[in-house]
C-alpha positions as CSV (number, residue, x, y, z in Angstrom):
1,X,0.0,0.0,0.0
2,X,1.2,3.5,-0.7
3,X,0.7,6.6,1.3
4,X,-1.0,8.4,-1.6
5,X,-4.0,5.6,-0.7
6,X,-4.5,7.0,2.5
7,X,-6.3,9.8,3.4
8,X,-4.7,12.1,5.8
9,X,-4.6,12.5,9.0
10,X,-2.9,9.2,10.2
11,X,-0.8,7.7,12.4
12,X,2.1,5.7,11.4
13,X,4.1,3.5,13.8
14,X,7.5,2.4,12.4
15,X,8.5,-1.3,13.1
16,X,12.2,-0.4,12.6
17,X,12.3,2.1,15.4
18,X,10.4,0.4,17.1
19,X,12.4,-2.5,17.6
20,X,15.8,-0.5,17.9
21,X,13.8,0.9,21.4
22,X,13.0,-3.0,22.3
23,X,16.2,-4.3,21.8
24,X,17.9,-1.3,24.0
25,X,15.5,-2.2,27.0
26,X,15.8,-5.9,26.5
27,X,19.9,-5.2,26.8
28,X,19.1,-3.3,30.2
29,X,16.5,-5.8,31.4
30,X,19.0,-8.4,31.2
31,X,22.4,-6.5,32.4
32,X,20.5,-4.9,35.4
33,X,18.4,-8.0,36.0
34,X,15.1,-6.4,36.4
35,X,11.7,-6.7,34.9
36,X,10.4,-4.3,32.3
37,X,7.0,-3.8,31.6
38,X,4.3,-1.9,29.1
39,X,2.8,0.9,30.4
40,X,-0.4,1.0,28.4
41,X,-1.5,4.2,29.4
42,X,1.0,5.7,26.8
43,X,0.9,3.2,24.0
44,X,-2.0,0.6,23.7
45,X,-2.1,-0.3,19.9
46,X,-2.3,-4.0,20.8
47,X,-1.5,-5.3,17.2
48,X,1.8,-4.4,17.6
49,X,1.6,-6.6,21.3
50,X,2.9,-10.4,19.6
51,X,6.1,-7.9,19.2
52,X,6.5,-6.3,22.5
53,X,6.1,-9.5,23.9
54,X,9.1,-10.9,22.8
55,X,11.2,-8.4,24.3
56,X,8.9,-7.1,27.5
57,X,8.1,-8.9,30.5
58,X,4.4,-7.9,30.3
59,X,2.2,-4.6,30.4
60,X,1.0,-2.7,33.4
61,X,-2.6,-0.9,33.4
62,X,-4.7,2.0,34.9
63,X,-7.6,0.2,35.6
64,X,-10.3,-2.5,33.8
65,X,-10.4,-1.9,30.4
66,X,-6.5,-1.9,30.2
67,X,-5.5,-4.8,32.8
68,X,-8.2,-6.7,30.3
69,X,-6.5,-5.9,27.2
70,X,-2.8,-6.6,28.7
71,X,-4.0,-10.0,30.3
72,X,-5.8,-10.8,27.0
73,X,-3.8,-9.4,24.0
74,X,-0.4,-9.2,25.9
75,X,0.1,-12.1,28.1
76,X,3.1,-12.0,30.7
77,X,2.9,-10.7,33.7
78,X,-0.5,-7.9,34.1
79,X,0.3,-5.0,36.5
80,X,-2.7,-2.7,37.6
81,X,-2.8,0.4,40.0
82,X,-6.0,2.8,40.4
83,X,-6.0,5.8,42.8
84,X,-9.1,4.3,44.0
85,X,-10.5,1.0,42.9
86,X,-14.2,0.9,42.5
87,X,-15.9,-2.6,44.7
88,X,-18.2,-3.5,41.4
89,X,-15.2,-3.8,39.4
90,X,-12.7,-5.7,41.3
91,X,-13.7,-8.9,41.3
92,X,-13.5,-9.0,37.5
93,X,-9.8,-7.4,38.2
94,X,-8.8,-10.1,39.9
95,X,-9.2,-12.3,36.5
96,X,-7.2,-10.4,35.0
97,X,-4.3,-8.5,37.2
98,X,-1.3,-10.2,38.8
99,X,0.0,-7.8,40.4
100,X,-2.7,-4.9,42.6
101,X,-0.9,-2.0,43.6
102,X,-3.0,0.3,46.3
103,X,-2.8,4.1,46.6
104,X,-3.7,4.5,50.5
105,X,-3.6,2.1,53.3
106,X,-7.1,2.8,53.3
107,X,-7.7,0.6,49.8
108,X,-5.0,-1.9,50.8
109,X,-6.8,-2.8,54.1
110,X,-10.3,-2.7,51.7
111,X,-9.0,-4.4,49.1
112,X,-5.6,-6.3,49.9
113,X,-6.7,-9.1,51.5
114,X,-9.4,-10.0,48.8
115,X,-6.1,-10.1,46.1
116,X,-3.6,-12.2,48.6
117,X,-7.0,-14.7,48.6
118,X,-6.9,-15.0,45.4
119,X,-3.4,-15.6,44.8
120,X,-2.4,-12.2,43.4
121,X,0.9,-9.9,44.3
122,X,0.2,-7.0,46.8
123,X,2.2,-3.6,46.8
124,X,1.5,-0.2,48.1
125,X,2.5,3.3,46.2
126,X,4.4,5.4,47.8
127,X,5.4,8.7,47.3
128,X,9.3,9.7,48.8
129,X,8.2,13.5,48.3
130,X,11.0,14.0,46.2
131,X,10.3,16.5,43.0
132,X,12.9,16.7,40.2
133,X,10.8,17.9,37.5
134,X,10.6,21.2,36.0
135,X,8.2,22.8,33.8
136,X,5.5,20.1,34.0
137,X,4.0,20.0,37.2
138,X,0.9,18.7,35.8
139,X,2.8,15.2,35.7
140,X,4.8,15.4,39.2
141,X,3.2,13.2,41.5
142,X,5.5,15.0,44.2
143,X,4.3,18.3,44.1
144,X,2.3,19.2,47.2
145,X,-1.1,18.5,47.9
146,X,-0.8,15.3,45.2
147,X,-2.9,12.2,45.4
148,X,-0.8,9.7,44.3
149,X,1.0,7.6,46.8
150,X,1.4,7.4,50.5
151,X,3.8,9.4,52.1
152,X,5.7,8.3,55.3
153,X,3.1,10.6,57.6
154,X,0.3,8.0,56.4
155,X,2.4,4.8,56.1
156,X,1.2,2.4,58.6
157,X,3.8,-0.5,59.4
158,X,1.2,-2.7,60.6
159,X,0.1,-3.6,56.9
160,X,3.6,-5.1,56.0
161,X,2.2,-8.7,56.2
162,X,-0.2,-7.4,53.7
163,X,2.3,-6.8,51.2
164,X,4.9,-7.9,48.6
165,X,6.1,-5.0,47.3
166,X,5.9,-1.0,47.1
167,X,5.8,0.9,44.2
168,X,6.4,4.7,43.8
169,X,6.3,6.4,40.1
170,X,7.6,10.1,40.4
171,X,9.5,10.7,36.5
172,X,8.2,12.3,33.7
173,X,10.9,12.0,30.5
174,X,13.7,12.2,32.7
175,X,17.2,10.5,32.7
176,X,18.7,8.2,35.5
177,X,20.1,11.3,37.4
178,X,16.8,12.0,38.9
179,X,16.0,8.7,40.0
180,X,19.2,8.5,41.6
181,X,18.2,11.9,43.9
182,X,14.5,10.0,44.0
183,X,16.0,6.6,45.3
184,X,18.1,8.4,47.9
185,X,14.7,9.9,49.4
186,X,13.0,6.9,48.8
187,X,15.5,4.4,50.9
188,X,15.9,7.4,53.8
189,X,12.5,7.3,54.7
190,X,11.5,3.7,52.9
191,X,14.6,1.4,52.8
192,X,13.5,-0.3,56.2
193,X,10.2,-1.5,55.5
194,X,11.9,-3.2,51.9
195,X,13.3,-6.2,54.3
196,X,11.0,-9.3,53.4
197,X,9.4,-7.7,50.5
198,X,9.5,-9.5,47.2
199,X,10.0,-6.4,44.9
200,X,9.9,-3.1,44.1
201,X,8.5,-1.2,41.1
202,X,10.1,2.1,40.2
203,X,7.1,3.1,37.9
204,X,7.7,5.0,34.3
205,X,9.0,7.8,32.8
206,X,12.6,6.8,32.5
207,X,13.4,7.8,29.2
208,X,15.7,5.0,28.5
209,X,15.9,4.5,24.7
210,X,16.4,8.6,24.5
211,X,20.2,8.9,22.7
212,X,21.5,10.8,25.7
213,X,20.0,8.6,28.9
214,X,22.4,7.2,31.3
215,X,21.8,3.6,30.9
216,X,24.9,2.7,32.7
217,X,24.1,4.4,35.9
218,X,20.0,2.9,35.6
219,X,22.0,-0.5,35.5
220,X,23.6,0.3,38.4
221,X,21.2,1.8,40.4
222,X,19.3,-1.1,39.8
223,X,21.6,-3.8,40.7
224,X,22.3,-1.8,43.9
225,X,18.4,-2.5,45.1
226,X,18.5,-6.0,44.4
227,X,21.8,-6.7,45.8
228,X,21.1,-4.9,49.2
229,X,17.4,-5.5,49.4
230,X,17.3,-8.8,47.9
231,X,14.4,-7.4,45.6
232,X,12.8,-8.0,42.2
233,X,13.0,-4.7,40.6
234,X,10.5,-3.7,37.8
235,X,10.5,-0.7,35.4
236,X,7.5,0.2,33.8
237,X,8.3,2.4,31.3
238,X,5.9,4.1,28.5
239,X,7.5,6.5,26.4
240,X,10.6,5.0,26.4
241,X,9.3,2.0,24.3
242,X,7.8,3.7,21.5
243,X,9.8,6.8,21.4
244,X,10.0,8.5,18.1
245,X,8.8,5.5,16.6
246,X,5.5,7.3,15.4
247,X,4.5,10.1,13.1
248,X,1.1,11.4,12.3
249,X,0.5,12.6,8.7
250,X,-1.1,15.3,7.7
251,X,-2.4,17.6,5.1
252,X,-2.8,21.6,4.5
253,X,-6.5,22.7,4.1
254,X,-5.8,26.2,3.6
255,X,-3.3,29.4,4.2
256,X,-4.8,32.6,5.7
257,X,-3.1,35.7,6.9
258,X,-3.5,37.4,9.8
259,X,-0.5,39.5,11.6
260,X,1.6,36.2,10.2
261,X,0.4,33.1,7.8
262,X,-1.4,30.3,9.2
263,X,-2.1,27.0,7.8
264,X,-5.2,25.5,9.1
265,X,-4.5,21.4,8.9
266,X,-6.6,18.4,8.8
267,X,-4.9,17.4,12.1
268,X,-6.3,18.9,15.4
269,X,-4.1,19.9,18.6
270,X,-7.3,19.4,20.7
271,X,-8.4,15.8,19.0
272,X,-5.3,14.3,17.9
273,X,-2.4,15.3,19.9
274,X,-3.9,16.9,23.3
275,X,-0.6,16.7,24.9
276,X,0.4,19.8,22.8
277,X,-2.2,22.1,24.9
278,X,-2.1,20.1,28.4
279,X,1.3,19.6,28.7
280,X,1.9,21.4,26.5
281,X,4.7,21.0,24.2
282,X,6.1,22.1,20.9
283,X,6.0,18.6,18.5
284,X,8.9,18.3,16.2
285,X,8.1,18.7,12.7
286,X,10.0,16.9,10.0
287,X,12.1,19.1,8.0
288,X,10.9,22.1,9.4
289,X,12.2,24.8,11.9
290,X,12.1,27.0,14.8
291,X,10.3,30.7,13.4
292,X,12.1,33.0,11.0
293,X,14.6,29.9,11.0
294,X,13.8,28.8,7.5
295,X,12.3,31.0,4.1
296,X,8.9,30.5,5.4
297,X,7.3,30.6,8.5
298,X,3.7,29.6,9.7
299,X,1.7,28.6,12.6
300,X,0.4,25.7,12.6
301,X,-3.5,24.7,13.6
302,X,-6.4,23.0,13.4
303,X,-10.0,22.7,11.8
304,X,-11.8,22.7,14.9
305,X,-13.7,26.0,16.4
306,X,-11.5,26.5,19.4
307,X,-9.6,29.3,19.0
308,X,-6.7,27.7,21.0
309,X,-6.6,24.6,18.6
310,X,-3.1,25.8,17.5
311,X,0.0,23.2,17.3
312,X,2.5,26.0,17.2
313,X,4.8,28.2,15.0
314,X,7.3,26.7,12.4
315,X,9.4,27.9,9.3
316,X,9.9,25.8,6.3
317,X,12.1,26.1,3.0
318,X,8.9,26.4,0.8
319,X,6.0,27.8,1.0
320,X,3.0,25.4,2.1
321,X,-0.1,25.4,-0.2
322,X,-3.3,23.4,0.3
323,X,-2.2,19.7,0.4
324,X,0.7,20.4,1.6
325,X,2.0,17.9,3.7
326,X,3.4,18.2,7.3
327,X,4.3,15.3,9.1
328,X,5.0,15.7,13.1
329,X,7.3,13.4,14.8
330,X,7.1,11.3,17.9
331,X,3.5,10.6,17.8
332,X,3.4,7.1,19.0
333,X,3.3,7.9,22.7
334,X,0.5,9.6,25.1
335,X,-1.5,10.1,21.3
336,X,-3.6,7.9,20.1
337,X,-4.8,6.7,23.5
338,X,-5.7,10.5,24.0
339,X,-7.8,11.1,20.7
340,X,-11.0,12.7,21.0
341,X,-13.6,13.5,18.4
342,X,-14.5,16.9,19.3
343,X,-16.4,19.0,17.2
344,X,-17.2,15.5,15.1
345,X,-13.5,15.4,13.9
346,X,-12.4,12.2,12.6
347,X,-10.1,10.1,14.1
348,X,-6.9,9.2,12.4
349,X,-6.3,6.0,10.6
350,X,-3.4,3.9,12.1
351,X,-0.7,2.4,9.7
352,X,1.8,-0.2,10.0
353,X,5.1,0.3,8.5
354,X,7.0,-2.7,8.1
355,X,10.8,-3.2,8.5
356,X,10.5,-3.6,4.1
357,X,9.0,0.1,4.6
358,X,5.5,-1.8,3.7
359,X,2.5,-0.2,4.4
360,X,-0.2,-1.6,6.2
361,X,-3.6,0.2,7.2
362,X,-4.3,-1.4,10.9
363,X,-7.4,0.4,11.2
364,X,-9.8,2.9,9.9
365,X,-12.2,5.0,11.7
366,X,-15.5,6.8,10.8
367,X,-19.0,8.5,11.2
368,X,-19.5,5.2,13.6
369,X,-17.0,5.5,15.9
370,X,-17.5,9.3,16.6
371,X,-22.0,8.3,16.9
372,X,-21.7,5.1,19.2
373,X,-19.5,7.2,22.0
374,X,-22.4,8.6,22.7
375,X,-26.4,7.8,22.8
């Protein structure tokens, strides 16, 4: 299939890149001797999961939906954490999850003892109150007044015969330095309640396949907590798996001036790459520039009617005309599990590209999909 047979916009997920990620966090799976698993929440195209699987240890999950689809179209081991699990629905967890991680002591003592019956692992998040992010405090699970995690004020020591392991998740796209300065806060207030455990999960955002990550001193830092805690150590990376392994094509619809030129795309800030306003962030562009950089620059938006559906300002060596294309970079993680069909827009098509540079469409969506979300 050729990319002229597809209408714009679509997602393409690159096998090649894809597996150069895999084959850099099977090498630090094995040489640190830790588990690394799927985090759904950022990448959940499950036709690519007969792949994963051959290089992951399984996929962790949010809640239902995705400790289903990991248990059924991922195999391995399934991980699941909710900030609060809702009683109707864990029963069916328990067919699906291995591993139950609890936010409070409150839902461990509610629902731990139901999952040890049953067979399952038991941890507890924690959070070491330990912030090394900067400039996204929407994703710091440290920052004060956050929800997620346990922090040594509300850690009861009486539940340790509850549990197997404790879990904290505190990165967002950050190299091994900060979890170094995160594991040091961790153990101080921590370390003591690891003896007996079985494992410890340091959640996601380690952005291990990134060209510049310290993937020597993860190793390290790793062996260290198995060799003095006598833990299993898991990673559950997201990003890091699929990172720039996906683009998302589109198309120019028009070019209208006003102050500066702006070319209105099929593609949609607010439906197809949210990230861009909540994070938000500047997506990379191929071949183009940072303004005035280039001949010709333009900002970049969308077809929908909020005036804030704009992707951001970019300069180009040509001029772009309608059917133009632009292709944005990167667009495998946090995307398609966050389109939305606002304002009726559809959602992007998702292709295939095979290691031959083969084309295959994986799915195509329409008037259907946007009418059956709703009644």
């Amino acid at each position: 299939m050729g990319e002229a047979c597809i209408n714009t916009p679509y997602f393409v997920v690159d096998e090649l890149r894809l597996v150069k990620n895999l084959e850099i966090l099977k090498q630090v799976s094995e040489a640190a001797g830790c588990r690394i698993l799927l985090a759904q929440k950022a990448f959940s195209m499950f036709s690519c999961y007969p792949l994963l699987r051959q290089y992951l240890a399984g996929s962790t999950a949010s809640g239902l939906y995705e400790a289903r689809l990991g248990k059924e179209e991922f195999g391995g081991e399934t991980h699941v954490f909710s900030p609060a699990y809702k009683p109707e629905e864990f029963d069916e967890l328990l067919h699906y999850a291995d591993h139950f991680v609890f936010n409070s002591p409150a839902q461990l003592r509610r629902f731990g003892p139901a999952a040890k019956a049953a067979g399952k692992q038991v941890g507890l998040r924690v959070n070491p109150e330990c912030s090394t992010q900067e400039g996204h405090a929407i994703y710091d699970p440290c920052a004060p007044g956050s929800r997620l995690g346990t922090t040594l004020a509300n850690f009861d020591p009486e539940l340790l015969p509850l549990l197997d392991g404790l879990h904290f998740h505190t990165l967002c796209e950050q190299d091994s330095d900060a979890l170094e300065t995160t594991l040091a806060a961790f153990e101080e207030k921590f370390g003591p309640y690891l003896t007996g455990l079985k494992w410890l999960n340091l959640g996601g955002g380690h952005h291990i396949t990134r060209d510049d990550y310290d993937r020597e001193r993860l190793i390290r830092l790793v062996r260290g907590l198995r060799e003095k805690y006598g833990v299993e150590v898991y990673l559950e990376p997201g990003e890091a798996v699929v990172l720039n392994a996906g683009f998302l094509e589109s198309s120019v619809l028009e070019v209208v001036h006003n102050g500066m030129d702006i070319a209105i795309l099929d593609t949609s800030a607010a439906c197809h790459m949210p990230d861009v306003l909540e994070m938000p962030y500047r997506p990379p562009v191929i071949g183009a520039g940072l303004p005035e950089e280039k001949a010709y620059t333009y900002r970049l938006g969308g077809p929908t009617c909020l005036a804030g559906d704009v992707i951001g300002d970019y300069s180009f060596d040509a001029p772009l005309t309608e059917g133009s294309r632009v292709t944005f970079g990167d667009m495998a993680l946090y995307t398609m599990v966050k389109t939305n069909t606002f304002n009726g827009m559809p959602l992007p098509a998702i292709v295939w590209r095979d290691k031959d540079g083969s084309l295959t469409l994986v799915k195509q969506f329409g008037y259907e999909d946007f009418k059956n979300r709703l009644s």
